[in-house]
C-alpha positions in Angstrom: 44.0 -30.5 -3.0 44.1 -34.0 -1.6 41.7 -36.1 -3.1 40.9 -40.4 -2.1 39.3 -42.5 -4.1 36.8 -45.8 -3.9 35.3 -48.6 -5.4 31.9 -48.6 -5.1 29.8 -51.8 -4.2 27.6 -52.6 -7.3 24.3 -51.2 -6.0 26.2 -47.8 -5.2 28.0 -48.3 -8.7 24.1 -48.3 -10.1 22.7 -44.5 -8.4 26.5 -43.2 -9.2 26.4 -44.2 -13.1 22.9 -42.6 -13.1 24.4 -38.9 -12.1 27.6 -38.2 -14.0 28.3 -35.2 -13.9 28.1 -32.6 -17.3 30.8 -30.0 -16.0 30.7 -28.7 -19.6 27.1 -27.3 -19.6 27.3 -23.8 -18.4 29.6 -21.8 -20.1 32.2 -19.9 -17.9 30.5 -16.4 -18.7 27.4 -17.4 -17.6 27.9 -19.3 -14.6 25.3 -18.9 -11.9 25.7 -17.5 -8.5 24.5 -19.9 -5.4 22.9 -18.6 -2.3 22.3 -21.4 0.1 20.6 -20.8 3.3 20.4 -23.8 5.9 19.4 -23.4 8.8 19.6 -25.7 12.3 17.1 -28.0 13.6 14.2 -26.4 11.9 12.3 -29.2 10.8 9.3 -29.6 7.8 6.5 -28.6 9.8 8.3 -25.5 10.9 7.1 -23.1 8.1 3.5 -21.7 7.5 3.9 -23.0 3.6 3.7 -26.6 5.2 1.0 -25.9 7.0 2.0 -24.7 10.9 -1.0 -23.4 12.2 0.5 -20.6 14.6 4.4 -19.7 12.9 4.0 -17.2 10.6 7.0 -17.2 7.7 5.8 -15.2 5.2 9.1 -14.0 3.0 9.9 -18.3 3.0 6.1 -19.3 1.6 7.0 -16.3 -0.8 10.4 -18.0 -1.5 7.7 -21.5 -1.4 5.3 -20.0 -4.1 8.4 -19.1 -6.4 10.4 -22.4 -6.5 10.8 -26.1 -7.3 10.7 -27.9 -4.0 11.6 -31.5 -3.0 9.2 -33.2 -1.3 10.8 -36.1 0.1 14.3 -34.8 0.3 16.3 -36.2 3.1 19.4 -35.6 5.5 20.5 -37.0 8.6 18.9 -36.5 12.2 21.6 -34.6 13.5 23.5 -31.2 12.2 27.0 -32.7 11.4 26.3 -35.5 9.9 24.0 -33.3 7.5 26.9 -30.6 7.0 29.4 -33.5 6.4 27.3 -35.2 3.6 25.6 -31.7 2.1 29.2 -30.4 1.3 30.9 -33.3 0.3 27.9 -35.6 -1.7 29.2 -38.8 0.7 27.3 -40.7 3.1 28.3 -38.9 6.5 29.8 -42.1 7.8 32.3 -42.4 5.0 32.9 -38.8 5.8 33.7 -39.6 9.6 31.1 -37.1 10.9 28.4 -39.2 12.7 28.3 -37.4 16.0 28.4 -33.8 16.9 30.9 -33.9 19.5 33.4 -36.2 20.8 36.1 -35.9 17.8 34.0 -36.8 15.4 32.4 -34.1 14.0 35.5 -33.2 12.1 35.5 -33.8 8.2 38.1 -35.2 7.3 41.1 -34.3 5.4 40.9 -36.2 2.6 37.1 -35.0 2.0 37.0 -32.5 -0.9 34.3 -29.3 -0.2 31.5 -28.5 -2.0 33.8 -24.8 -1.2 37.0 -26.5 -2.3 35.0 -27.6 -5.6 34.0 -23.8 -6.6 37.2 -22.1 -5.3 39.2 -24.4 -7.6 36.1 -23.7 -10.5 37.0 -19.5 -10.4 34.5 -18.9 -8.1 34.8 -16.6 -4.8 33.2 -18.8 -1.6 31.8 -17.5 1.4 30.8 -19.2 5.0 28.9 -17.3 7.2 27.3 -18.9 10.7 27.7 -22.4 11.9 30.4 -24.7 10.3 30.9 -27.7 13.2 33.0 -29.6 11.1 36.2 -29.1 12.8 37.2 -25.4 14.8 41.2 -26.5 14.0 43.3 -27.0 11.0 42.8 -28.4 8.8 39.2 -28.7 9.5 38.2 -24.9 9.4 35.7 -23.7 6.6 39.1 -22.0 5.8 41.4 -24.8 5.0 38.2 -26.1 2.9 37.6 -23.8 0.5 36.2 -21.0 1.9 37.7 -17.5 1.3 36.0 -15.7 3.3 34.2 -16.9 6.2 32.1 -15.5 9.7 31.7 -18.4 12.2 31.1 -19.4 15.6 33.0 -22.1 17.3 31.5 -25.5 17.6 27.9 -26.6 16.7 26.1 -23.6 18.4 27.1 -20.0 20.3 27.7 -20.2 23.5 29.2 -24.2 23.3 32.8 -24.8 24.4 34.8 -24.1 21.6 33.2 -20.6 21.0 34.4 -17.1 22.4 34.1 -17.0 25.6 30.4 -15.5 27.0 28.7 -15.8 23.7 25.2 -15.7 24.0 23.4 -15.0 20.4 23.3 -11.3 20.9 26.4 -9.2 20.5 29.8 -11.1 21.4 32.6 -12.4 19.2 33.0 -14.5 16.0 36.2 -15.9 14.2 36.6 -13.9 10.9 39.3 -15.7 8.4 40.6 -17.3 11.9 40.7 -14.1 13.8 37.9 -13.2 17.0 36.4 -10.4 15.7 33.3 -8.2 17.6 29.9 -7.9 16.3 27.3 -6.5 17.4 23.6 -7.6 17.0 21.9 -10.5 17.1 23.8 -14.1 15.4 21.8 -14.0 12.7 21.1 -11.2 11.3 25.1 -10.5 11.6 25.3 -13.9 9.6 23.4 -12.3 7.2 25.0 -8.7 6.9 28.1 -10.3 6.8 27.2 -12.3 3.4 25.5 -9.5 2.1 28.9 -7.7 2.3 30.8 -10.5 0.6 28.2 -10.7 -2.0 28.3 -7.1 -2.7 32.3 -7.2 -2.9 32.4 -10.0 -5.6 29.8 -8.4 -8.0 32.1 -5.4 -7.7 35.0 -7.8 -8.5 33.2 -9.5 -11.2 33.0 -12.9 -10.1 30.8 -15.5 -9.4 30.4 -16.6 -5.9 29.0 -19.3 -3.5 27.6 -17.9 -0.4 26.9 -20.6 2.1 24.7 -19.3 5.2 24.2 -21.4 7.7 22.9 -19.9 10.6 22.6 -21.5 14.2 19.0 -20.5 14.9 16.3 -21.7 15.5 19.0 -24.5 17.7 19.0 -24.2 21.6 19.6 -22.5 23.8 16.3 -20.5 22.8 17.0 -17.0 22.5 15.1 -14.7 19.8 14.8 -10.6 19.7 11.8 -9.8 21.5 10.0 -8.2 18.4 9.9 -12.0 17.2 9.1 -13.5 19.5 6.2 -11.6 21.3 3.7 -13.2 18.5 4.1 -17.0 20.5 4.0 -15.5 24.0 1.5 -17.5 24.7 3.6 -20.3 24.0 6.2 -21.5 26.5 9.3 -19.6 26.5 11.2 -22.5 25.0 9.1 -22.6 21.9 7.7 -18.5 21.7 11.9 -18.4 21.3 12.1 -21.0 19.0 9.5 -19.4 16.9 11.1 -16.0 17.1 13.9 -17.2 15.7 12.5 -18.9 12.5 10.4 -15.4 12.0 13.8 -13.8 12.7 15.5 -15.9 9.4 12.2 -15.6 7.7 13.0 -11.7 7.6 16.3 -12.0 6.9 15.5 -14.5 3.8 13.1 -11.6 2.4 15.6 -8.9 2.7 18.8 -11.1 1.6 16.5 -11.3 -1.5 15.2 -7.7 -1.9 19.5 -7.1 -1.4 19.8 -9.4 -4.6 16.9 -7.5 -6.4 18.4 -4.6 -5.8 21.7 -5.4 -6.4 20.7 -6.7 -10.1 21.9 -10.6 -9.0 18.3 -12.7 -8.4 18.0 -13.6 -12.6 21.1 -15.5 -12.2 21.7 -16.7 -8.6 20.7 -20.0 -7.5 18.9 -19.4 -4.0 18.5 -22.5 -1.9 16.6 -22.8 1.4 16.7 -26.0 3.3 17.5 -27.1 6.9 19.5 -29.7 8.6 17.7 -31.9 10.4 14.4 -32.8 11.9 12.5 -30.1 14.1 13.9 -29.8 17.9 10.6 -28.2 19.1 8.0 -27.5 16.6 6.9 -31.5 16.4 4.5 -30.5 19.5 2.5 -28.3 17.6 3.0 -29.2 13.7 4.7 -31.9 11.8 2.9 -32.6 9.1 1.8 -36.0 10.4 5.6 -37.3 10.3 6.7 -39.3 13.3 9.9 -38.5 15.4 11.9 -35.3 15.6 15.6 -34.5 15.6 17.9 -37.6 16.7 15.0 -40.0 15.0 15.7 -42.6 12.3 11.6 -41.4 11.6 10.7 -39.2 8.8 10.2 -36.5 11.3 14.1 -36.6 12.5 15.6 -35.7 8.6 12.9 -35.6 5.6 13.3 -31.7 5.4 12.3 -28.7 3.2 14.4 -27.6 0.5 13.2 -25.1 -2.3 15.5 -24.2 -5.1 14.6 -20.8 -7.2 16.8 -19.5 -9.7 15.3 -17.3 -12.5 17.4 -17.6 -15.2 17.1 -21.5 -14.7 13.5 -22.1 -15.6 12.7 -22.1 -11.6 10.5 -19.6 -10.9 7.2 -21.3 -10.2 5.5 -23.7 -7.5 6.0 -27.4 -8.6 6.9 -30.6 -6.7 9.4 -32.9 -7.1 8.6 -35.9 -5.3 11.0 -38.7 -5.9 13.2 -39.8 -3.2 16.3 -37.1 -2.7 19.0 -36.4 -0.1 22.0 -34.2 1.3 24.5 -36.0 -0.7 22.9 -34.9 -4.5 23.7 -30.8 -3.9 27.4 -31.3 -4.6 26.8 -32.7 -7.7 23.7 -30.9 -8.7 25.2 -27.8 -8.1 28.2 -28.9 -9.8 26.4 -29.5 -13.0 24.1 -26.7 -12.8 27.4 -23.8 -12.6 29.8 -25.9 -14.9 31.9 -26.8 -12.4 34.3 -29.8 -12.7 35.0 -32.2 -10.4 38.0 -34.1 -10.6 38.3 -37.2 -12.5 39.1 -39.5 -9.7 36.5 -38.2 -7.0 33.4 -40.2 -7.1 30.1 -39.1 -5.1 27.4 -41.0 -3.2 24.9 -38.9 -4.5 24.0 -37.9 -8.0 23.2 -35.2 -9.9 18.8 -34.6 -10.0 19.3 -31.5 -12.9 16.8 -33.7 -14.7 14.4 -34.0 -11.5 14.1 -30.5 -10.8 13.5 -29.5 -15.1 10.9 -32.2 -15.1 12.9 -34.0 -18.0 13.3 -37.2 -16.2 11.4 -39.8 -18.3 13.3 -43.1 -16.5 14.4 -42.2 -13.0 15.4 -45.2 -11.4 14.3 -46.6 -8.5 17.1 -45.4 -5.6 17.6 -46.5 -2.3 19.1 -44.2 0.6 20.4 -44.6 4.0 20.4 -42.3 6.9 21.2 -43.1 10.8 21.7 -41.3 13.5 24.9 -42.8 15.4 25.7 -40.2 18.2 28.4 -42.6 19.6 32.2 -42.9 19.6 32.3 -45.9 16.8 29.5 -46.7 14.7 27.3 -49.7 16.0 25.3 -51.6 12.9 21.9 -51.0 11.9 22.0 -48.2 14.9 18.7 -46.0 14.6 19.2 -46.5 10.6 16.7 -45.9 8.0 16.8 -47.5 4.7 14.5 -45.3 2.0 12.8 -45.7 -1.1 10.5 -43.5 -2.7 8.1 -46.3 -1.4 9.5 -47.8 1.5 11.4 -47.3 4.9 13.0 -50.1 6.6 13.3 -48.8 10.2 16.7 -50.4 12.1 16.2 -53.5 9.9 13.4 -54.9 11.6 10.7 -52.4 10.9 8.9 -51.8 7.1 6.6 -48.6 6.5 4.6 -47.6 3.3 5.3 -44.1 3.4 3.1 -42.9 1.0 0.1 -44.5 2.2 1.2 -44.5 6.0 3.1 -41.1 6.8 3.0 -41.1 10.1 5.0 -44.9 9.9 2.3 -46.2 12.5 1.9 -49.7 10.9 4.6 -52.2 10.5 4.1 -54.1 7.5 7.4 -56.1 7.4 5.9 -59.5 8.0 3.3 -58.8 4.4 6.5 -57.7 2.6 9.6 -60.1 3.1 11.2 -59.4 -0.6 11.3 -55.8 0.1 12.7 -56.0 3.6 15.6 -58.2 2.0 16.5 -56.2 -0.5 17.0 -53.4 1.2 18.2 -55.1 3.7 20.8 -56.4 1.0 21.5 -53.0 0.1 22.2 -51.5 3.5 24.6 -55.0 4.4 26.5 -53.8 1.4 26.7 -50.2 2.1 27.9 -51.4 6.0 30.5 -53.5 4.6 31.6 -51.2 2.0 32.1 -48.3 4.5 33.4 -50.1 7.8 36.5 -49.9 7.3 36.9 -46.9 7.6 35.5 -46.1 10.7 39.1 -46.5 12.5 40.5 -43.3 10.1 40.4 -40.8 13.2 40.9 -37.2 12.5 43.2 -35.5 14.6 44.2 -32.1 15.4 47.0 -30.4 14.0 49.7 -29.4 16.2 52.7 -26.9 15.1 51.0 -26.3 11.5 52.0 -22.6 10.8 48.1 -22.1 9.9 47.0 -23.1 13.0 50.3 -22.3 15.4 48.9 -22.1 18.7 46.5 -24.4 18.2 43.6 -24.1 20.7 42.4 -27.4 21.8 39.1 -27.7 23.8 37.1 -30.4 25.9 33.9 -30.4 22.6 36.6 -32.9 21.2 38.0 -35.0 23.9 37.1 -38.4 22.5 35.1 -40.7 25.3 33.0 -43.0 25.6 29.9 -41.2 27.1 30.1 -37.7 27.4 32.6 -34.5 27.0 31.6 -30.7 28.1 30.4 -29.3 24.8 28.8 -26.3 26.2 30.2 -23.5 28.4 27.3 -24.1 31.2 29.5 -27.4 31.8 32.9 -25.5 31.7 31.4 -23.2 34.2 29.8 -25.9 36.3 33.1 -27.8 36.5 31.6 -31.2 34.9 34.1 -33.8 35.6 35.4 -37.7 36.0 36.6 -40.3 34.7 32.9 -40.8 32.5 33.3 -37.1 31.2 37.1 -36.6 30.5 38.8 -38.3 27.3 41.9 -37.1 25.4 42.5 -35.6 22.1 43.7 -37.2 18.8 46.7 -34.8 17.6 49.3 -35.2 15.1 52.4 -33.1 15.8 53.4 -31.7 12.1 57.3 -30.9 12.6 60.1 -31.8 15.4 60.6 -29.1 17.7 60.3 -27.6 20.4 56.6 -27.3 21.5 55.0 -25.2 24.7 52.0 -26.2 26.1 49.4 -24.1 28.1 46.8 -26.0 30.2 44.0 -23.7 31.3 40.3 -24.5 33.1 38.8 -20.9 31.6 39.5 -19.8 28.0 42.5 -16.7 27.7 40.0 -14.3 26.7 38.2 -15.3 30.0 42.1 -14.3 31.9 40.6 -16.0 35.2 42.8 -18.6 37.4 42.6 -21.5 37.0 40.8 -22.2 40.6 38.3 -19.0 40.3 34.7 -19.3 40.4 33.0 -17.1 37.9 30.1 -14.8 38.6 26.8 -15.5 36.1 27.1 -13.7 33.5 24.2 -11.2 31.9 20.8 -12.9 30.5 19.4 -12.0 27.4 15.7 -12.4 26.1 14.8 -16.6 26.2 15.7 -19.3 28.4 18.5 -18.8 30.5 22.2 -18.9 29.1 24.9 -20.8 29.1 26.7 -17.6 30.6 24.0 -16.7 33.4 25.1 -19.9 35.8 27.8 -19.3 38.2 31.1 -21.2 37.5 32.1 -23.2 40.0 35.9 -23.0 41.9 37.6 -26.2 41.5 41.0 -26.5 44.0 43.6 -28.5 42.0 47.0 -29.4 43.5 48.6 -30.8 40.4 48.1 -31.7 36.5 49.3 -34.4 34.5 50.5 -33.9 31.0 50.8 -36.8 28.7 51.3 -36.7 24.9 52.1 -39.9 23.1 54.9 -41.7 25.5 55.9 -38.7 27.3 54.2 -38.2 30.9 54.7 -34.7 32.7 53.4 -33.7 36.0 53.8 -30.4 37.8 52.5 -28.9 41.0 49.0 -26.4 40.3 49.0 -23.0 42.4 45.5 -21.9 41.3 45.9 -18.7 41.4 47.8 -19.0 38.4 46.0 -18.5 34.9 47.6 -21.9 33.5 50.5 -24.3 33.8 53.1 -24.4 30.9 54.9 -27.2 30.0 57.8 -27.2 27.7 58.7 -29.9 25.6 60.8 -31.2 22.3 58.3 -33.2 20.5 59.2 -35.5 17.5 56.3 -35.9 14.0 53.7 -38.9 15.1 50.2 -38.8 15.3 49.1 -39.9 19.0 46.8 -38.8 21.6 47.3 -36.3 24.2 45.5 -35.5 27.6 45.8 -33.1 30.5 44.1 -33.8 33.9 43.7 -31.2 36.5 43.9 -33.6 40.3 42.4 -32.6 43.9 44.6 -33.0 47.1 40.8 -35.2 47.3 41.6 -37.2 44.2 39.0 -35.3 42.1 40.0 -35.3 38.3 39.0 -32.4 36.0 40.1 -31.9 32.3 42.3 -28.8 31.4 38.9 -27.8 29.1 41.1 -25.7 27.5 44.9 -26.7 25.8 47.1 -24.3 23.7 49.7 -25.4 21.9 52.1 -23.5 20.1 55.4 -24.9 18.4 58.4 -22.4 19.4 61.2 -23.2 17.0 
């Protein structure tokens, strides 16, 4: 296992001295199960425990009434950023996750897995649902930790890097790297699919990690009809979006009647949170917050989380309302199971074991930072929030009492100049500290016998605006020189490599200048696979990788254009671009590349 360390500035030396972490607390034998359950862009207001006044989540407010919850825990405003800093305990721009496309929603290497962690610590680790930290090696849930894992591609079904004409009902998923069929709807496979992991290691024996996170409630908005029919008078969008969060609440209820049952609840820790702020509900319910998903506002990443675990002490209702975020589970969890973490890897976050007991009697003052950077390289103070249990400091300028002002509607900066410097202070040192490495691009593994072909895809051409992340904009053919980029690689081993340029994916087995028929709804909003996919008339394509430059002449009624080539080991760039007799440029949206011999 690779591990990187770092100095800390002084004020992050401070909250990391405050957490170490007590890997010899648990004895081996009685090491806790953990059950976490995160799910995507369901934000505070979206449970009927937090007051909604129309989504009923009955089997969650039961989960509510039976756990310790953080009240002013916090994660990023997008999902994975969150994912990056919940599984590693690093800020997510040290991690080099602070967009959810474009190349940089890949953790990278040198990032050590909350999965990694508790494989290494004896314990079996399971991924089921939506990963969007990386869909090639080494990025995979697989090469991270995981043992056994159920994904999607990408950060949703149905975007670019997933199996062709997934739509949330039926479809295909990669199990252990392999597309596998399911059938059902996402998450309740998600589900089934941990419950049969679950059930294997308590015949084994062992303790295990089961990390579910499942897609819904994010867009495209599609829900079984039984769940959604109780919001039909809602719009679609948001009668969908409520399905959904019904659809996990049920799942949540029987995942724990499963643990009942299976003689596992005293001594599993069960964990419910989400990843960011709501993407829907904030129009009905919010719980007075302001912003949504994407906002440096409370409402775009203070989110719930609710911890039970019997055997723990946490079996009753009680707050814990000191300032908390995504980068404390790693060690939390770490202290709580008696896992070690090695000597040399330092967190951002810190252990709250005392928090949650109630022992805590002088719980220092902490300052946090979350932003929301959606952007190729990160730009300073960009839709930033510095936190205290006290205070936000909005993009530097802007200074909120949140207890007494929850909704943020008053700026009192101007009445408060010592607390806008030193958090000002703090964040300037946390920039500086972390700059650097912002240039440490992750790349894409080429010729790596875990990953040989590799299957490259347009979610990852790095741009400056925007790359087709979803398979509405494969079909539509969204193209130029604004929407086209290339892809960081490193080649692993001197060879000889072939190379596969494709517009549709091989499971689709269309040529390359077909137009595609819609494909079948399902209940919701339209899907990505119900638009029709445009033909596209190239004459040539372009190949470069590193220095070499290839071109070769396109008959579209071929599935692909192969190219052949000895490459030597280097880290570079490659791109592939598809070119009109017109002069019209479209990416090969899909690249395999396999090294030969």
């Amino acid at each position: 296992m690779r591990l990187r360390t770092f100095l800390p500035c002084l004020s992050l030396l401070v909250v990391l001295c405050n957490g170490a972490v007590n890997s010899g607390s648990v004895l081996a034998a009685d090491q806790p199960n953990v059950v976490i359950v995160i799910t995507d862009d369901q934000g505070y207001g979206d449970l009927s425990c937090h007051g909604n006044p129309i989504l009923k989540t009955p089997q969650i407010d039961a989960l509510y009434e039976e756990s310790v919850h953080l009240t002013d825990y916090h994660v990023a405003p997008t999902c994975s950023p969150t994912r990056s800093a919940f599984l590693t305990g690093h800020w997510t721009d040290r991690t080099g996750v602070w967009h959810t496309i474009m190349g940089r929603s890949m953790l990278r290497e040198n990032e050590v897995t909350l999965g990694q962690l508790f494989k290494d610590g004896g314990y079996a680790t399971g991924m089921f649902g939506k990963w969007h930290l990386g869909d090639n090696y080494p990025y995979r849930p697989e090469d991270r930790g995981f043992t056994e894992v159920l994904r999607h591609g990408g950060g949703g079904v149905g975007q670019t890097p997933d199996y062709w004409n997934n739509a949330y009902f039926d479809g295909h998923y990669w199990h252990n790297s392999k597309p596998v069929p399911v059938e059902g709807f996402c998450t309740d496979v998600f589900f089934d699919y941990a419950k049969r992991f679950i059930k294997a290691q308590k015949k084994a024996d062992k303790p295990f990690l089961a990390y579910i996170a499942t897609n819904a409630p994010h867009g495209p908005m599609h829900s079984p009809v039984e769940f959604s029919e109780p919001y039909e008078d809602q719009n679609v969008g948001l009668a969908n979006f409520y399905g959904m969060i019904a659809n996990i609440d049920e799942n949540v209820g029987k995942l724990r009647a499963f643990l009942d049952e299976e003689g596992l609840t005293e001594n599993t820790i069960f964990i419910f949170t989400t990843d960011n702020g709501t993407s829907s509900g904030s129009r009905v319910f919010n719980a007075d917050m302001r912003g949504a998903k994407g906002s440096e506002y409370d409402g775009g990443h203070r989110v719930p989380f609710f911890l039970h675990w019997p055997e723990g002490g946490f079996t009753e209702s009680r707050d814990v309302t000191p300032i908390t975020a995504h980068v404390d589970v790693v060690p939390t969890l770490l202290e709580f199971c008696g896992v070690s973490a090695p000597s040399n890897l330092k967190f951002d976050g810190v252990s709250i074991v005392p928090l949650l007991k109630g022992t805590a009697t002088d719980w220092k003052d902490r300052i946090l930072v979350t932003d929301s950077q959606r952007v190729k390289d990160p730009i300073k103070w960009r839709k930033s929030a510095v936190m205290t249990s006290d205070w936000r400091l909005i993009n530097g300028e802007e200074l909120y009492d949140i207890k007494n002002d929850v909704g943020q509607k008053s700026n009192v900066a101007t009445g408060n100049p010592e607390v806008v410097e030193r958090l000002r202070e703090f964040y300037e040192d946390w920039w500086k500290e972390l700059e650097p490495t912002f240039a440490q691009s992750t790349a894409i593994y080429l010729g790596h016998p875990a990953d040989n072909p590799a299957r490259l895809t347009s979610h990852d051409w790095i741009t400056t605006q925007m790359t087709p992340w979803n398979q509405q904009q494969i079909r539509g053919a969204m193209n130029g020189p604004q929407n086209t980029g290339f892809w960081n690689v490193k080649i692993t081993e001197a060879g000889s490599y072939e190379i596969r340029l494709r517009r549709w994916p091989e499971e689709a087995d269309q040529p390359i200048g077909a137009s595609l028929p819609p494909g079948a709804d399902v209940p919701g909003v339209k899907p990505y696979r119900a638009h029709p996919g445009v033909a596209i008339k190239p004459v040539k394509v372009t190949l470069q990788i590193g220095d070499i430059v290839k071109t070769k002449t396109v008959n579209a009624d071929e599935t692909e254009v192969t190219f052949q080539l000895d490459l030597k080991p280097e880290t570079t760039t490659m791109s592939a671009i598809f070119t009109t007799d017109k002069g019209e440029e479209y990416g090969a949206y899909y690249a395999y590349v396999e090294k030969k011999n």
